[in-house]
C-alpha positions as a printed NumPy array, in Angstrom:
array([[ 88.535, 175.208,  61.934],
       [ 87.883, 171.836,  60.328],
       [ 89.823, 170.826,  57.527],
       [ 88.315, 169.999,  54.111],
       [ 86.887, 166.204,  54.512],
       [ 88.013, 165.744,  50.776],
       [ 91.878, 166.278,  52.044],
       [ 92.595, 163.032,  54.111],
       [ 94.431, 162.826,  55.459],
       [ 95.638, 166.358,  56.064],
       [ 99.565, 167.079,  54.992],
       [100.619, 168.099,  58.261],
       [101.591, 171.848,  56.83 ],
       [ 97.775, 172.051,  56.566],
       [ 97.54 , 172.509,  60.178],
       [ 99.296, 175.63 ,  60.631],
       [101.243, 176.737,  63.626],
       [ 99.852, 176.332,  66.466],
       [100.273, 178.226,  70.087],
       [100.835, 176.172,  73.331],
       [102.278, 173.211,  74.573],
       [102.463, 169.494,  73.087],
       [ 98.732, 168.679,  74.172],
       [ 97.54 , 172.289,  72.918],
       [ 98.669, 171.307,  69.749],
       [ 97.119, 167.754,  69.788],
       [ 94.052, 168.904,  70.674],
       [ 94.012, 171.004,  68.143],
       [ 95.079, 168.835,  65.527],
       [ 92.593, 166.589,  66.503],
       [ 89.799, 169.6  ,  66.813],
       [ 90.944, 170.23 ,  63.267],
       [ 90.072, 166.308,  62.254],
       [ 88.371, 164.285,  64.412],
       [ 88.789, 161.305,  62.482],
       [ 92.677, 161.221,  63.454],
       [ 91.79 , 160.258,  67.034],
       [ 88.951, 157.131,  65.386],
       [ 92.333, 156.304,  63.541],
       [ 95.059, 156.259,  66.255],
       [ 92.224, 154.567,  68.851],
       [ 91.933, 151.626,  66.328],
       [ 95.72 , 151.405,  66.091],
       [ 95.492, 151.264,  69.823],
       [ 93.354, 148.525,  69.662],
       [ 95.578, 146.349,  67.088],
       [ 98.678, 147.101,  69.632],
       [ 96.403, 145.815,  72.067],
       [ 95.315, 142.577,  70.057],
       [ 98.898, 141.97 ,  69.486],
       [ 99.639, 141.421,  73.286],
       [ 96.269, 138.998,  73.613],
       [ 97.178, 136.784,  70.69 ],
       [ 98.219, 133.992,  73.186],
       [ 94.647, 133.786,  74.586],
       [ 93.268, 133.459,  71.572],
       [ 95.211, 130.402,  70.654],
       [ 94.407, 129.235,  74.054],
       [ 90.868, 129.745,  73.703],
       [ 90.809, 127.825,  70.23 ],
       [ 92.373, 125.177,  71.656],
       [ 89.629, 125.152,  74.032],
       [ 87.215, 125.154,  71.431],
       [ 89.286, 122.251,  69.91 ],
       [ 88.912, 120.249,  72.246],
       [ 85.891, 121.234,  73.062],
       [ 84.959, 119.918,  69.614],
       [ 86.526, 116.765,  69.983],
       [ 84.703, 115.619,  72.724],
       [ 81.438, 116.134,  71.129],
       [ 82.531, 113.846,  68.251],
       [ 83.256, 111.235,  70.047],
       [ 80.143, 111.9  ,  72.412],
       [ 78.566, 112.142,  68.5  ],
       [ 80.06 , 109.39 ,  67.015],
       [ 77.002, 107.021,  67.331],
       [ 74.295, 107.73 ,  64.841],
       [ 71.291, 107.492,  66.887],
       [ 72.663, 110.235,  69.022],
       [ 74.424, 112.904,  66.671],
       [ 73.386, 116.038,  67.028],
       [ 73.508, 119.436,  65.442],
       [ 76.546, 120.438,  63.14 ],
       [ 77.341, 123.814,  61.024],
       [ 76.09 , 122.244,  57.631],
       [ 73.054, 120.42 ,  58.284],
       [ 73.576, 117.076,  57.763],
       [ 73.078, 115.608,  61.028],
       [ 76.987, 115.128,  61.094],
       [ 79.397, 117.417,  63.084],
       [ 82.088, 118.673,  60.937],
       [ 85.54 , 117.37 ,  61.907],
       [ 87.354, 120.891,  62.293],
       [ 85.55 , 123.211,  64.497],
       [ 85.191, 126.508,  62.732],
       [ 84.986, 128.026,  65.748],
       [ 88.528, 127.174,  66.725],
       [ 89.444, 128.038,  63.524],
       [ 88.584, 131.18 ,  63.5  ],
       [ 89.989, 132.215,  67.046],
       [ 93.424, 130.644,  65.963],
       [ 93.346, 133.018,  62.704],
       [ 92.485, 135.973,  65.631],
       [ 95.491, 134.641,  67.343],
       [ 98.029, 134.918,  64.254],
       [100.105, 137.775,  64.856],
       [100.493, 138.679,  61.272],
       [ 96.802, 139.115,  61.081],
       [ 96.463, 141.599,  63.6  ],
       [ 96.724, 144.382,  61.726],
       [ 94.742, 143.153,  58.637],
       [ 91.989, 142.466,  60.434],
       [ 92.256, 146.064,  62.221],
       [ 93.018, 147.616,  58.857],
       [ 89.483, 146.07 ,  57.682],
       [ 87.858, 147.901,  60.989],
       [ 89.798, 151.06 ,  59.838],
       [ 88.376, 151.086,  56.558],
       [ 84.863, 150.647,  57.53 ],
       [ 85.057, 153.389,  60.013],
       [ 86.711, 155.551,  57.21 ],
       [ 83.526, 154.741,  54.465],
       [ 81.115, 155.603,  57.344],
       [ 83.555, 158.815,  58.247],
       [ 84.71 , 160.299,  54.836],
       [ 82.646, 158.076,  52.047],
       [ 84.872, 155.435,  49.706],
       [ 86.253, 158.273,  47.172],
       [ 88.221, 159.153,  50.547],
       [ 89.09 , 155.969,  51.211],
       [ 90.236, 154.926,  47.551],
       [ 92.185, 157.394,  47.416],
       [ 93.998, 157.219,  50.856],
       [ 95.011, 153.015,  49.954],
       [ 95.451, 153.213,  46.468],
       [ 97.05 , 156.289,  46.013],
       [ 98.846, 157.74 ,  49.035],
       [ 99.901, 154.575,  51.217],
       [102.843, 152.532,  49.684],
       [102.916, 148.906,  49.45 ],
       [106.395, 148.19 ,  48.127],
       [107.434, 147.369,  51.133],
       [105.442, 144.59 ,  52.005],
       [105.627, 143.256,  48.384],
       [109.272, 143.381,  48.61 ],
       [109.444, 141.647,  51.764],
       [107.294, 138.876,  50.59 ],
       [109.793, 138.068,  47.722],
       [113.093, 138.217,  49.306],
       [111.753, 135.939,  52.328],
       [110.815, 133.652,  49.501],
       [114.243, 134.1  ,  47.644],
       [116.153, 133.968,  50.706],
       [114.594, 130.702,  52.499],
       [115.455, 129.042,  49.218],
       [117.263, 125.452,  49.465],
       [120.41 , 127.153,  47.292],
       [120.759, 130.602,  49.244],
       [120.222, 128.855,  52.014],
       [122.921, 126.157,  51.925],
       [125.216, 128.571,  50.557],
       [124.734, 130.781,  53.886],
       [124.913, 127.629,  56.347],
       [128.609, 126.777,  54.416],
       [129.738, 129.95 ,  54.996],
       [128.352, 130.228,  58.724],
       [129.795, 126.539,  59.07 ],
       [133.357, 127.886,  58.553],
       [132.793, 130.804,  61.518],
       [131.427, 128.388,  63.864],
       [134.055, 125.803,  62.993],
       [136.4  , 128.227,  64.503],
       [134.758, 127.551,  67.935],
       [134.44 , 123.372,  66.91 ],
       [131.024, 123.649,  65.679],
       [129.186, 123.823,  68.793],
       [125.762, 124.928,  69.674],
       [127.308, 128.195,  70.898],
       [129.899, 128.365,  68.214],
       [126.482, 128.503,  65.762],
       [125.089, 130.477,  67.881],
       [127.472, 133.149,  67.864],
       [127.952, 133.12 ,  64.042],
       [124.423, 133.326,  63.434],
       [123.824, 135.564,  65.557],
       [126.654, 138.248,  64.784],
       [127.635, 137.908,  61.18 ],
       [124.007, 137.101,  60.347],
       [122.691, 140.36 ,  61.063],
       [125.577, 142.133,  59.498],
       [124.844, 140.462,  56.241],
       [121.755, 142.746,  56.458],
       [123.396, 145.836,  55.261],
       [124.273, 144.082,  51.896],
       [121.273, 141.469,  50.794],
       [118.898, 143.642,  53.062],
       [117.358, 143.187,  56.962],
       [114.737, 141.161,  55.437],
       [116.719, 138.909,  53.611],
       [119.227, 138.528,  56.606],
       [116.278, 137.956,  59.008],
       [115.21 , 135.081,  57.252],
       [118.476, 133.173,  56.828],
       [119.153, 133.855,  60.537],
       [116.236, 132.753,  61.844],
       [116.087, 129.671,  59.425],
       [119.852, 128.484,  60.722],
       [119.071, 129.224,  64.049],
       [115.946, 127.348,  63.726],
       [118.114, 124.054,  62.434],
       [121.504, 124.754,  64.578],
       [119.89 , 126.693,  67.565],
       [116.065, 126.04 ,  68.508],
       [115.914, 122.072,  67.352],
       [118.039, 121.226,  70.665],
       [115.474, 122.682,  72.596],
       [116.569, 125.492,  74.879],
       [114.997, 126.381,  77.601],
       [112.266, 129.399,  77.113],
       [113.943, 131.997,  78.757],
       [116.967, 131.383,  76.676],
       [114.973, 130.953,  73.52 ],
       [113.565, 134.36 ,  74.265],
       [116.736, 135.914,  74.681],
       [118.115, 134.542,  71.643],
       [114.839, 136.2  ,  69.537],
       [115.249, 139.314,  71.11 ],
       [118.776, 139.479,  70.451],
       [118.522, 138.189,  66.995],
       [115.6  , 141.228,  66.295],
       [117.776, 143.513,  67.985],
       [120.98 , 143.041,  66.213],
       [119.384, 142.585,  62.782],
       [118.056, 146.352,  63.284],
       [121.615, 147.55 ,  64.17 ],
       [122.939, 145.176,  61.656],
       [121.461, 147.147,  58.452],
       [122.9  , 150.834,  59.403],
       [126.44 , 149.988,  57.756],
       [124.875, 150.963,  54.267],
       [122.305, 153.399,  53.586],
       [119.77 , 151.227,  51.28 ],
       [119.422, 148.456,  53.125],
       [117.84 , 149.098,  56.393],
       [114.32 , 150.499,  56.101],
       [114.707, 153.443,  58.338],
       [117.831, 154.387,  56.704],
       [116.051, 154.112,  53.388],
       [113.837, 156.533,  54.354],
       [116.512, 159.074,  54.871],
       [119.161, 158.579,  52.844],
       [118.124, 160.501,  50.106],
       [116.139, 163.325,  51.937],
       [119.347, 164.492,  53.857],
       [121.758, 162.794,  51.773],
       [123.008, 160.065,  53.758],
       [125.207, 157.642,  51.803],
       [127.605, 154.441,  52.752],
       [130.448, 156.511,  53.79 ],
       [128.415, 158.302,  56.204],
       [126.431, 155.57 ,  57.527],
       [129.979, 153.136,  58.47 ],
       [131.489, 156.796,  59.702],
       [128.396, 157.638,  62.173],
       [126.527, 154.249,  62.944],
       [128.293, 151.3  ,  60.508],
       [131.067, 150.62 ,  63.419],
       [129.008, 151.669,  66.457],
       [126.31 , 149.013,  65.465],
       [129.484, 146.451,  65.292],
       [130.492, 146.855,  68.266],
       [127.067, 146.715,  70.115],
       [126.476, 143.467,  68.487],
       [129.689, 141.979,  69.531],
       [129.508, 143.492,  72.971],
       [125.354, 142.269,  73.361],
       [125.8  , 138.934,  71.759],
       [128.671, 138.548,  74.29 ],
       [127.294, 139.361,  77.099],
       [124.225, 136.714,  76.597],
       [126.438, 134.212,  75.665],
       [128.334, 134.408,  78.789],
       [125.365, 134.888,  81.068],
       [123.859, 131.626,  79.171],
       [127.126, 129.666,  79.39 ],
       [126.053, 126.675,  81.184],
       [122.696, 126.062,  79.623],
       [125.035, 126.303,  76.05 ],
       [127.439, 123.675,  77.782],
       [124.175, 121.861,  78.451],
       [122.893, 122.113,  75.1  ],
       [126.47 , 121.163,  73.569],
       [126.069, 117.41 ,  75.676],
       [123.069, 116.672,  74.317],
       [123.414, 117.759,  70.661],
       [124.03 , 114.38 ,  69.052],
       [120.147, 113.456,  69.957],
       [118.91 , 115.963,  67.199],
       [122.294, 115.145,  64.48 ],
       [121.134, 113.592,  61.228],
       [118.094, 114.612,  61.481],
       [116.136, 114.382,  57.971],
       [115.907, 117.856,  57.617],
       [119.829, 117.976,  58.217],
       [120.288, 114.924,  55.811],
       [118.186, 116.636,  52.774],
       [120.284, 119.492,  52.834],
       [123.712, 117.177,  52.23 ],
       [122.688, 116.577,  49.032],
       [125.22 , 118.775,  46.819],
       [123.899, 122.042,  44.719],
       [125.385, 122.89 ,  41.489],
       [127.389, 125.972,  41.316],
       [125.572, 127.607,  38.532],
       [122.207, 127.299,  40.142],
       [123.408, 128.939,  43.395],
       [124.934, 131.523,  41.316],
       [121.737, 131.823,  39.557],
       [119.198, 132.153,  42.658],
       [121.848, 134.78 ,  43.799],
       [121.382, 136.387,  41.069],
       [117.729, 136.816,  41.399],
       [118.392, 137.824,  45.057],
       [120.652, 140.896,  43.519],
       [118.433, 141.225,  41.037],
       [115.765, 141.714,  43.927],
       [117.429, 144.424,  45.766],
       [118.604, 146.572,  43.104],
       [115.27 , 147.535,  42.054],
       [113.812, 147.264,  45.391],
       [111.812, 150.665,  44.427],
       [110.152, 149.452,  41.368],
       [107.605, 146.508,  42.11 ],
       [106.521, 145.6  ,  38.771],
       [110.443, 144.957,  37.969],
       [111.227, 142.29 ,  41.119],
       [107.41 , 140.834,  40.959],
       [108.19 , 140.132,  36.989],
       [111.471, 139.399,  38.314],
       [110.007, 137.065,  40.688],
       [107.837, 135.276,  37.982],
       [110.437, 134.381,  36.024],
       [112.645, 132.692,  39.664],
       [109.818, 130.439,  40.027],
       [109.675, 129.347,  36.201],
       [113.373, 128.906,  36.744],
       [112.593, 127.448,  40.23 ],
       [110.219, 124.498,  38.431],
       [112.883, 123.509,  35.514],
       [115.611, 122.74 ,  38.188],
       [112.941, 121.706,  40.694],
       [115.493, 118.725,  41.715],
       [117.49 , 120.592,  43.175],
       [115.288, 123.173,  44.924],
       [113.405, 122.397,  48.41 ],
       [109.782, 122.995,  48.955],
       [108.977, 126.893,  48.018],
       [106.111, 127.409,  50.68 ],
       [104.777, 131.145,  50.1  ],
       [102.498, 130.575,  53.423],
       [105.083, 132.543,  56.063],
       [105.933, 135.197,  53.246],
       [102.666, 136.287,  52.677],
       [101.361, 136.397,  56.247],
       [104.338, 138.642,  56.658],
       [103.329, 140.539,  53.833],
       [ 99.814, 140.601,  55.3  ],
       [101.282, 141.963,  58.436],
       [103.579, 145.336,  57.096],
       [100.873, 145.792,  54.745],
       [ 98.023, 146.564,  57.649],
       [100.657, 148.478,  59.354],
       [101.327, 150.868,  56.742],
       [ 97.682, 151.477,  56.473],
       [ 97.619, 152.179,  60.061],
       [100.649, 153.812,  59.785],
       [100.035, 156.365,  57.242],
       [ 97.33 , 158.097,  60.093],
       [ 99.742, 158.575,  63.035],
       [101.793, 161.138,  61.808],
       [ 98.829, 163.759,  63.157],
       [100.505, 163.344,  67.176],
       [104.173, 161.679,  66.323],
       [105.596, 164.583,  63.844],
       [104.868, 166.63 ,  66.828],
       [106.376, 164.848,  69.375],
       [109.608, 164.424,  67.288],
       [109.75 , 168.09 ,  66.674],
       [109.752, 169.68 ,  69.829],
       [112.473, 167.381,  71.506],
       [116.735, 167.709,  71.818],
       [119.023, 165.192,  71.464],
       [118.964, 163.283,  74.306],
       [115.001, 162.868,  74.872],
       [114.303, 162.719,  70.918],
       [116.984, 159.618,  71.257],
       [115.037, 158.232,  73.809],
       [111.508, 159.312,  72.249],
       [112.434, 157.404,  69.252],
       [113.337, 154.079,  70.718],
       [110.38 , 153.848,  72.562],
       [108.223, 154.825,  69.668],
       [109.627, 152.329,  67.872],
       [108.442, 149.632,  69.976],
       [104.877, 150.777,  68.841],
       [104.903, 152.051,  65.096],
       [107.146, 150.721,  62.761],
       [110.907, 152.355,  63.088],
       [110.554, 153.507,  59.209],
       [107.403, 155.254,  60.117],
       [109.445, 157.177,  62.487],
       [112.406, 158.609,  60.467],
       [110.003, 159.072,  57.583],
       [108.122, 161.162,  59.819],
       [111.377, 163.408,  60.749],
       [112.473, 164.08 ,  57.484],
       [109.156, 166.518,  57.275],
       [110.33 , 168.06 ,  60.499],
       [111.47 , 171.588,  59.368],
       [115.265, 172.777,  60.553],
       [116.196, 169.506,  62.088],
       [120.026, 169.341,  62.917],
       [122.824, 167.055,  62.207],
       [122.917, 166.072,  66.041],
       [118.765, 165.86 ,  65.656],
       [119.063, 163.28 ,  62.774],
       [121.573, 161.104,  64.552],
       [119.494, 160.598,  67.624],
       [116.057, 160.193,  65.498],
       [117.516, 157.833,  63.738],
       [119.95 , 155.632,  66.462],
       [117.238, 155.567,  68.383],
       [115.192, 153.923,  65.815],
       [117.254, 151.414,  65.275],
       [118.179, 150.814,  68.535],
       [114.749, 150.106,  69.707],
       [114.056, 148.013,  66.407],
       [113.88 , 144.525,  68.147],
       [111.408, 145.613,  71.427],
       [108.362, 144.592,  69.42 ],
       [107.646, 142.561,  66.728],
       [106.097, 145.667,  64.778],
       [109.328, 148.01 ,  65.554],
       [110.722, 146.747,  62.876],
       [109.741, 145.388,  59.275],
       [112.069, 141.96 ,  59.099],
       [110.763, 140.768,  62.766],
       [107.316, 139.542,  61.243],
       [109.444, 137.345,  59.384],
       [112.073, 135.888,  61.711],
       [108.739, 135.74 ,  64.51 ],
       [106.98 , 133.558,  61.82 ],
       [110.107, 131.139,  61.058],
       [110.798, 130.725,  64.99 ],
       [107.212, 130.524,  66.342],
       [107.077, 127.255,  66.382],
       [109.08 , 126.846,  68.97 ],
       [107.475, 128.659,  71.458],
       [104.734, 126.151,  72.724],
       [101.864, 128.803,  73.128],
       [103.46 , 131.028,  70.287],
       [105.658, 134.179,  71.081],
       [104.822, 136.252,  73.927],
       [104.849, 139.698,  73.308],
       [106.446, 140.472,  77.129],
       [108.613, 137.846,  76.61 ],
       [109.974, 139.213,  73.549],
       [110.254, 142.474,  75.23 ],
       [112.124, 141.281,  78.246],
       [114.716, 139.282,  76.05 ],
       [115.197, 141.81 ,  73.603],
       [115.636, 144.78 ,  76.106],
       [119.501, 144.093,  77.483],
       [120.476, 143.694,  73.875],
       [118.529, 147.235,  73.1  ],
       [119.908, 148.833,  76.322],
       [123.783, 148.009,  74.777],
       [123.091, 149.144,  71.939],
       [122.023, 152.32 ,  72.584],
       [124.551, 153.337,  74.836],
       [127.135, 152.094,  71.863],
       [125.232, 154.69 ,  69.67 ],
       [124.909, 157.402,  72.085],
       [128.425, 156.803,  74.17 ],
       [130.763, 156.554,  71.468]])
């Protein structure tokens, strides 16, 4: 029987047991509300835009220079032609490519999807239903957190403070490209469990961005590296139980706490980044060696230069501060968005020694996580059932590769309502999670951000394949670290 349309979506008790097999039960669920297979087929269709984002940059640059040649075709009066405003002149940007290089912004994707969502949902249910689905049941904190701490973190003092520290790992290995590379890439992540994955993301992918990407590795090793650095920043998290998002969303429903997290998956997660980050860095040894020979084209770079001038003690203690400030009430947004407020009035009275605060990559991320947990919130209907019905070794498995389409916090959310789960159940729901955290840049809620730092340089933007293919040794180690030892 159809559930009531005014109950949407349904609390998955509402279904009631039903008889039969996995697809029995799907069908029925989806007998019970139609609208839950509208709202996983537009998901579908997002996933699906993700993987075609690289054509539509390529056709906008098409359209580009497309453009261009009719303005200089244009260019004499007697001969211009029609243009988007009327005035006999073309306009200088073509709207047209504009638009298909916004279509072609992964953090969009699921914005622009959420927007077809909602429609189909006013046409579906009426706008009470929808009203009260975004405003009420579907929580943004996430995405508003993750906006500020990418801001916090990519600050000029947090930053520097980082690089010092880094600076003093890889001078252990002489301060070579691979020497940063390493110490980026392993005590990076780790950092993760303490400021947050979020925050860690963004100083990794900023230092590897200056130490790492500027000397222009080759793509298959720049792939490697991002899938690596995804992979090990989702791993990275699980030595404390509020840092990592699908930790977070079980710590407290099966009480889960720091002890337990280093005991079951803190040293585990170590040793998979060690082990993964090794094993790349040997297999890329010679293009490293190659790098390492022509680093001194790229040293004292301006970028490198700004950042030598010094930054008082006090103020780094201060933006610090605000980054602590951040996390501790990371589940109350009025208190770090007021918090927030009062960084950047502090931000514009020392503005001398701050670098350029540009909000752009934050809030696409934001964009991003915030049209996923729209989507999000209507996929429970067909996952909570496939978690439930699975043992250990399959539900590990079933969890890393649902992870690589639905956000990994999505997924352990979705077990804690799973009645009579086990201890061994929880451990593979949730290593598997993590594990398969860096597959996708949607498995995971920090990769938005490191994708948007490190984008540009990938010529033709990030390939979603590529990403997959360099992230999936990395993923492979790991999850034979969680589920071997």
């Amino acid at each position: 029987m159809p559930l009531s349309p005014a109950i949407f979506p349904p609390p998955l008790e509402h279904y009631g047991p039903f008889a039969g097999g996995l697809f029995d039960t799907l069908a029925a669920r989806a007998h019970a509300e139609p609208f839950n297979v509208v709202a996983t087929g537009i998901f579908l269709l997002a996933i699906l835009h993700t993987f075609l984002t690289a054509k539509f940059r390529h056709w906008a640059h098409v359209a580009e220079a497309e453009h261009a040649a009719r303005l200089r075709a244009l260019s004499a009066p007697a001969t211009a032609g029609p243009d988007s405003d009327g005035d006999g002149v073309p306009d200088e940007v073509s709207f047209k490519g504009q638009v298909l290089h916004f279509l072609g912004e992964v953090e969009a994707v699921f914005g622009l999807w959420a927007v077809v969502l909602v429609g189909a949902l006013i046409w579906a249910k009426g706008w009470g239903v929808v009203t009260d689905y975004i405003g009420h049941q579907v929580n943004f904190t996430e995405p508003m957190f993750v906006v500020i701490i990418m801001a916090l973190a990519s600050t000029r003092p947090v930053l520097r403070l980082a690089e010092q520290g880094l600076r003093a790992v890889a001078g252990l290995g002489r301060g070579t490209v691979m020497a940063w590379w390493l110490a980026i890439l392993v005590v990076g992540p780790v950092l993760g469990s303490f400021i947050t994955e979020p925050a860690a993301m963004t100083i990794a992918a900023l230092l590897l961005a200056r130490q790492f990407y500027s000397h222009r590795p080759s793509a298959r090793l720049g792939y490697a590296t991002l899938g690596l650095l995804f992979v090990n920043v989702s791993v990275g998290g699980t030595l404390t139980h509020f840092a990592a998002p699908p930790v977070l969303m079980v710590a407290a429903p099966w009480g889960w706490g720091t002890s337990h997290m280093l005991a079951h998956f803190g040293w585990k997660a170590l040793v998979g980044i060690v082990v993964a980050t090794g094993v790349y860095a040997v297999g890329f040894r010679r293009e490293f060696a190659a790098l390492e020979a022509g680093r001194q084209l790229t040293a004292g770079s301006m970028a490198e230069a700004g950042d030598a001038r010094p930054v008082p003690a006090w103020i780094t203690g201060t933006h610090l501060a605000f980054l602590g400030f951040t996390v501790l009430v990371v589940h109350y947004p009025p208190l770090f968005v007021g918090g927030f407020l009062f960084y950047l009035a502090f931000a514009q009275a020392t503005a001398h020694h701050q670098g350029k605060l540009d909000l752009r990559p934050a809030l696409l991320v934001g964009f991003f996580l915030a049209g996923l947990v729209v989507h999000g919130g209507l996929q429970g209907w067909w996952i909570e059932p496939v978690l439930r019905g699975l043992r250990e070794g399959p539900l590990f498995l079933s969890a890393t590769v649902l992870t690589a389409f639905n956000d990994n916090a999505a997924i352990t959310y979705l077990a804690t309502l799973v009645p009579g789960f086990t201890d061994a159940l929880k451990y593979a729901v949730v290593a598997g999670a993590v594990a398969g955290g860096g597959l996708t840049v949607i498995a995971n809620a920090p990769n938005p951000a490191g994708q948007t730092i490190l984008q540009r340089f990938f010529p033709d933007g990030v390939s979603p394949l590529g990403l997959f293919l360099g992230a999936l040794p990395p993923t492979v180690i790991v999850a034979l670290c969680f589920w071997l030892l």
